[in-house]
N, C-alpha and C positions, 0 to 999 in steps of 0.2 A: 451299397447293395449289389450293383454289378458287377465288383470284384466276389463278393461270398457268392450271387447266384454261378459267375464263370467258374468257381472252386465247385461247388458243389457238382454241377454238369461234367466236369472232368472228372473226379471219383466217380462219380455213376456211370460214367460213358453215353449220357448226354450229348447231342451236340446244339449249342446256341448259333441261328441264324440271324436273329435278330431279337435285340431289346431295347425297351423304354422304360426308367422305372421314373414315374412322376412323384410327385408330391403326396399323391392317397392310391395312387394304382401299383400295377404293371404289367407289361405286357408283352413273354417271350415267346418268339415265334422258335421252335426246335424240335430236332428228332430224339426219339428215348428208342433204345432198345426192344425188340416186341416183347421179353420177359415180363417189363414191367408195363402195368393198366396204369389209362391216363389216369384216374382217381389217386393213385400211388403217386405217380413222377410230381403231383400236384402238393401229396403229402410229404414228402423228400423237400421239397425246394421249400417249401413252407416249414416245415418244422427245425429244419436243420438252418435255415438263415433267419428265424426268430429266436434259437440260441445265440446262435456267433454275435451279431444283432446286442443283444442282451449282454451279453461276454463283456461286448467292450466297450456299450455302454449302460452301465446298471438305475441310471438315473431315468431312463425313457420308461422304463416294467411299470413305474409307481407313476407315470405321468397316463396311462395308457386303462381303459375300461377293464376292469377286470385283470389288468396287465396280460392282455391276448397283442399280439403286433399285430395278425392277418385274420381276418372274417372268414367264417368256415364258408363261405359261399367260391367259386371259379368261374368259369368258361373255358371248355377244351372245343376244337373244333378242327380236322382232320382236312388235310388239303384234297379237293377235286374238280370234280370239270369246271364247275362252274365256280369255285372259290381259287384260285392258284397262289402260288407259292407270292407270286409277285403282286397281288390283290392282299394278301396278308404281312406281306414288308411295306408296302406304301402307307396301310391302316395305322401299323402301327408306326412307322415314320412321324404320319402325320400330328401323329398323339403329343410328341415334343415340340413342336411348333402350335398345336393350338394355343385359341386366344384365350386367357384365361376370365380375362375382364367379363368377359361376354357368359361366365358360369355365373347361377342365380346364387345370391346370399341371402341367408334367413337373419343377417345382424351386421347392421354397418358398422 
């Protein structure tokens, strides 16, 4: 997934600062163009790496609800005073070294 989101961010003129893609998330910290609204850059990186995704593997579509890859929900959040650039690379740093153990399961 990091190689399709780098692909897709270079056609667009995207720039990626930082990424984590885990197991059920992920989490790019990057600049978009002002042409495009966050809602859009959101729609781009999703729709376009839920085919590629799909492309090359056809067996995950029929394993997947609905065969949807990504939840129509996000979080876009714009760097400022009180949020900076380097409060949103550590966040999401952090995100690959959490403990996973310590997530609750509904089935042992």
């Amino acid at each position: 997934m990091k190689e399709v989101f780098t692909h897709i961010a270079e056609e667009y003129g995207f720039a990626i600062d930082t990424m984590e893609v885990v197991e059920d998330h992920v989490h790019i910290f990057m600049e978009a163009p002002p042409r495009y609204a966050p809602a859009e850059v959101v729609q781009i990186m999703k729709s376009i790496s839920g085919r590629e995704l799909f492309k090359k593997f056809p067996k995950i579509r029929k394993q997947l609800w609905a065969g949807e890859l990504w939840n129509d929900g996000y979080f876009v959040r714009s760097v400022g005073d009180k949020v900076t650039a380097d409060i949103i690379r550590r966040y999401i740093k952090y995100q690959s070294h959490e403990d996973s153990s310590s997530q609750l399961t509904m089935f042992e």
